[in-house]
VMD Tcl script that draws the C-alpha trace (Angstrom):
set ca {
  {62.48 -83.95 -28.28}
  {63.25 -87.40 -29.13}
  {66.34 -89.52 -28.18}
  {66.98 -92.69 -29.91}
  {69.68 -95.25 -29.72}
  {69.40 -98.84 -30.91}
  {71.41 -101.41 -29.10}
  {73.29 -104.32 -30.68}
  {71.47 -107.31 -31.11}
  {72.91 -111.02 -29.59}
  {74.10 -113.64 -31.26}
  {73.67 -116.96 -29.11}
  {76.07 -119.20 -29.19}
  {76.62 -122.53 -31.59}
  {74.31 -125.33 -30.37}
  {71.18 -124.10 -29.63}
  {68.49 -125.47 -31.67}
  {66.80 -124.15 -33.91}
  {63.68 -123.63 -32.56}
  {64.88 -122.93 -29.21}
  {64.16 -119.18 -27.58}
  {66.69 -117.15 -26.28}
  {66.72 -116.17 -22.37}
  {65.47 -113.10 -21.48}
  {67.57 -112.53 -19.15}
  {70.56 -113.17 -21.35}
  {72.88 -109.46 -20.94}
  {73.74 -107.34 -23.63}
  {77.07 -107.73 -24.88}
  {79.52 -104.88 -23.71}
  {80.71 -102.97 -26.69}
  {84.15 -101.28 -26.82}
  {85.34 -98.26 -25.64}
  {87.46 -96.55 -28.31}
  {90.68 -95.28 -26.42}
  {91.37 -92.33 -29.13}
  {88.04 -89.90 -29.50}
  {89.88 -88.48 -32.17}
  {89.83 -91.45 -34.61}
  {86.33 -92.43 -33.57}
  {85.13 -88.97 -34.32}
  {86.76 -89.33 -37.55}
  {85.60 -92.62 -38.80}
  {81.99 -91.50 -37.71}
  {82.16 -88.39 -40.03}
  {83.40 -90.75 -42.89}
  {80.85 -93.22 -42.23}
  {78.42 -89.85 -42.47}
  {79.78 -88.79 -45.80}
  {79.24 -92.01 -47.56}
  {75.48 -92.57 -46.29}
  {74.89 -88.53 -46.49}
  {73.09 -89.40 -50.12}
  {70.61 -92.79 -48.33}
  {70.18 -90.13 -45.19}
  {68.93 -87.47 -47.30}
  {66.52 -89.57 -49.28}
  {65.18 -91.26 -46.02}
  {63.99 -87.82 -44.41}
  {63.01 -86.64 -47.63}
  {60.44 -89.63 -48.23}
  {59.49 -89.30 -44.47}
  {60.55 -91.86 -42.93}
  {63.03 -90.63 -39.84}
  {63.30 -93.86 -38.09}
  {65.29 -95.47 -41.66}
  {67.50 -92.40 -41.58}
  {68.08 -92.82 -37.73}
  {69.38 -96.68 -38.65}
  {72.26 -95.37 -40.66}
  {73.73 -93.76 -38.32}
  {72.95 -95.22 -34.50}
  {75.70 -98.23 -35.07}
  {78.25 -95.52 -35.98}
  {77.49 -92.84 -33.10}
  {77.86 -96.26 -31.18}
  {81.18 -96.83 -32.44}
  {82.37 -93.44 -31.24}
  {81.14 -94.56 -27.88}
  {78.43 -97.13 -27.03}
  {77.00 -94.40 -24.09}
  {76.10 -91.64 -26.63}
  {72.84 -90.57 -27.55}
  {71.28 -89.77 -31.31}
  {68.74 -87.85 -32.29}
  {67.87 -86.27 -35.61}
  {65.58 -83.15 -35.42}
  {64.19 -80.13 -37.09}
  {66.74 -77.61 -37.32}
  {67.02 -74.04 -36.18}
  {68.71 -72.38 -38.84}
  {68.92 -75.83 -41.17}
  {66.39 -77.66 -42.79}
  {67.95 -80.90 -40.26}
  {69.71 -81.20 -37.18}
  {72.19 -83.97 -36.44}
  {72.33 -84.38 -32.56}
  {74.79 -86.44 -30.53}
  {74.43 -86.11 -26.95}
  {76.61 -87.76 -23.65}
  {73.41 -86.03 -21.32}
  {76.35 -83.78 -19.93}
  {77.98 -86.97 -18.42}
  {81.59 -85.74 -17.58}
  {83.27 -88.99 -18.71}
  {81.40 -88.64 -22.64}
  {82.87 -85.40 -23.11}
  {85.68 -85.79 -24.84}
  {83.71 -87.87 -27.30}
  {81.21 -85.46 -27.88}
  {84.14 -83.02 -27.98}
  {85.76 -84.88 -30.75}
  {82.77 -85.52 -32.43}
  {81.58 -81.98 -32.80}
  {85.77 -80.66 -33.73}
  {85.42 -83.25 -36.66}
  {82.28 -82.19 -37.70}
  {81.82 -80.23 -40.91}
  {80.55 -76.79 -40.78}
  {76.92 -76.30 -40.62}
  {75.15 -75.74 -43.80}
  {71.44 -74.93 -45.15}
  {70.75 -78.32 -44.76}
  {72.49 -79.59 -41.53}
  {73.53 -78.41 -38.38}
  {75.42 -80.53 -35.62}
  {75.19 -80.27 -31.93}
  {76.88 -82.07 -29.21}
  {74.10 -81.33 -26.48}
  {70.40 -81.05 -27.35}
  {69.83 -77.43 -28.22}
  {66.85 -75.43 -26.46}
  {63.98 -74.80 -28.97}
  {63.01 -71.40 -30.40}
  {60.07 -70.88 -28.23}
  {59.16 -73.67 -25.46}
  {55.52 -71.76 -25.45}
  {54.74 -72.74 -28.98}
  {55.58 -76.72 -28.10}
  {52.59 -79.65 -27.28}
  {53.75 -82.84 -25.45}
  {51.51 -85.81 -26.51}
  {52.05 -88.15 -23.97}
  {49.46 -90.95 -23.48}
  {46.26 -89.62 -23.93}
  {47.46 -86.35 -22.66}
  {48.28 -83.19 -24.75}
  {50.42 -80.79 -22.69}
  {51.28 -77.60 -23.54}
  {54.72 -76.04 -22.40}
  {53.13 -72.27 -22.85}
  {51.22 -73.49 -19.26}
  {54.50 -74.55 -17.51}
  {55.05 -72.69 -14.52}
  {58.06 -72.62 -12.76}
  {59.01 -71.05 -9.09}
  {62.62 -69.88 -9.34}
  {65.54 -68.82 -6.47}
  {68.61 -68.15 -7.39}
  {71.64 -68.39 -5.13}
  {74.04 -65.40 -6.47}
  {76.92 -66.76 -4.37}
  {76.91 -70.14 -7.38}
  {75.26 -68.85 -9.82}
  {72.74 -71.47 -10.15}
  {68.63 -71.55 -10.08}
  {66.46 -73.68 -8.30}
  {63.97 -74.54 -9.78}
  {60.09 -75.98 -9.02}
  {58.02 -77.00 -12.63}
  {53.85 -77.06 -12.42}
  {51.73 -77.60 -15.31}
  {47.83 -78.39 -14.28}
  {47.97 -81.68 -15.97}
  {50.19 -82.50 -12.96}
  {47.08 -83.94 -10.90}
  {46.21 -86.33 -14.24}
  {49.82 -87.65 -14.49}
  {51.44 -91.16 -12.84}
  {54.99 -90.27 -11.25}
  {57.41 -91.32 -13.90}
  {55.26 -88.63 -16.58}
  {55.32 -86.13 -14.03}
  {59.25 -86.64 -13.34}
  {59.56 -87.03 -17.39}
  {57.04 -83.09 -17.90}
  {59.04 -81.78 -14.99}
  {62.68 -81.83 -17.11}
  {61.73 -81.82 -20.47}
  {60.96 -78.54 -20.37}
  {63.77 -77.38 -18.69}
  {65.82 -79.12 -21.23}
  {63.53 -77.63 -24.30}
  {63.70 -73.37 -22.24}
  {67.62 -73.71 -21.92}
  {68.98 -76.69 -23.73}
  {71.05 -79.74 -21.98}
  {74.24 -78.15 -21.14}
  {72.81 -74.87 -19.74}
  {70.04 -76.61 -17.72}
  {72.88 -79.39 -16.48}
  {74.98 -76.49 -15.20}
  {72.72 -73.61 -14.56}
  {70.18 -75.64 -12.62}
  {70.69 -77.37 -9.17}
  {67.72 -78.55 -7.56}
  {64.94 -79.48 -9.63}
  {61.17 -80.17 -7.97}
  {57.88 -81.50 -9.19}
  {54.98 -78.94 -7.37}
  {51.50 -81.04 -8.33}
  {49.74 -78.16 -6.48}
  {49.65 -74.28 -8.11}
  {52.54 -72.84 -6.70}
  {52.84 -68.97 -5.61}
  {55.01 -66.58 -7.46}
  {55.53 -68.31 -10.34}
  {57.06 -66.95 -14.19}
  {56.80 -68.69 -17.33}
  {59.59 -70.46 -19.32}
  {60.09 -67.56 -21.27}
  {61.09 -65.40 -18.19}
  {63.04 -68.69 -16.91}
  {65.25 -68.53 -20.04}
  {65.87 -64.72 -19.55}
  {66.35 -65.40 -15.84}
  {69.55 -67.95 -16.66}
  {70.81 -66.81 -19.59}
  {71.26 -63.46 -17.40}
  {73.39 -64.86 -14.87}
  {76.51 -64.06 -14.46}
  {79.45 -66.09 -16.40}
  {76.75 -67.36 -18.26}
  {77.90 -70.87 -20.14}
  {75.82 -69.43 -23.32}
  {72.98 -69.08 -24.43}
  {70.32 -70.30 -26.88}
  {71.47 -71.48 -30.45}
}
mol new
graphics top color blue
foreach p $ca { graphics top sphere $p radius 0.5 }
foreach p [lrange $ca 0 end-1] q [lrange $ca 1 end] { graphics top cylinder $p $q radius 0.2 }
display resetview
């Protein structure tokens, strides 16, 4: 599951010479905050109608990371916090995903966004959180030299009835192998890929790393049935 976002490049100022590097250290430049979702939304989804045509030739000739360009600057418009990611659909060929990682203060700009957007067709569908995938057992992590399969994710689960939320600890055996941050990184992403962002963001308070084989353990597949079973469930998968 693959989140990209390209960041503006700088411009230094008149002056410098020509062969002259720039500082490292030199900041980002802050981009704007529209103060109307609504009209960002909508001037994305124009901007999306007249590259639809480019997009569709891009993925068709393969090459993802040139469709991904015409389009990061505009989901950046709508607000420079937002996330893009373009990914094999479930029920389309495509899907066109614009997350705010269930940050309260994005929402209304991933609300707009999705309102605006047009319905989904054989080709595209359009989320405003990443969606879980059909079947977390059937997915393979490369990461480093490291193939991980999800269909050996264990997970100890308690759920506290009172709040209707899970607690959750995540083993895989490649655990031991790992460095910290790709343990933390294994230890969400399939969370996120069982019950997608928004139901894992709500559904799921504490979240824990067990490097050791755990007791009384189920698989993601009973994890998803677990959640989605709760009740005043916030949905389930797509």
């Amino acid at each position: 599951m693959r989140l990209f976002r390209r960041r503006p490049r700088t411009r230094h100022g008149d002056g410098e010479g020509a062969g002259s590097a720039p500082d490292p250290r030199t900041p980002f430049p802050e981009s704007p905050v529209p103060s109307k979702p609504e009209e960002a939304a909508a001037e994305f989804w124009r901007h999306w109608h007249a590259v639809l045509p480019d997009l569709s030739a891009a993925l068709g000739e393969g090459h993802p990371r040139a469709a991904e360009t015409l389009l990061c600057d505009a989901v950046a418009r709508v607000h420079p916090d937002l996330q893009l990611s373009l990914e094999r659909g479930q029920r389309a060929l495509y899907a066109l995903v614009v997350s705010g990682r269930e940050d309260p203060a994005l929402r209304p700009y991933t609300d707009a966004w999705k309102a605006a957007a047009p319905p989904d067709d054989a080709i595209w569908e359009f989320h405003d959180s990443v969606p879980p995938v059909p079947d977390p057992a059937g997915v393979t992590v490369n990461l480093g030299a490291h193939r991980i399969a999800l269909a050996d994710v264990r997970v100890v689960a308690q759920v506290d009835d009172a709040d209707g939320v899970v607690d959750v600890a995540v083993h895989h055996p490649a655990f031991a192998d790992l460095g910290e941050p790709e343990r933390a990184a294994m230890t969400f992403l399939p969370l996120e890929a069982t019950l997608g962002e928004r139901v894992a963001a709500q559904r799921l308070r504490r979240v824990e790393t067990a490097v050791a084989p755990p007791e009384g353990t189920i698989s993601l597949g009973e994890l998803r049935a677990l959640v989605l079973g709760l009740p005043g469930n916030v949905g389930g998968a797509d």
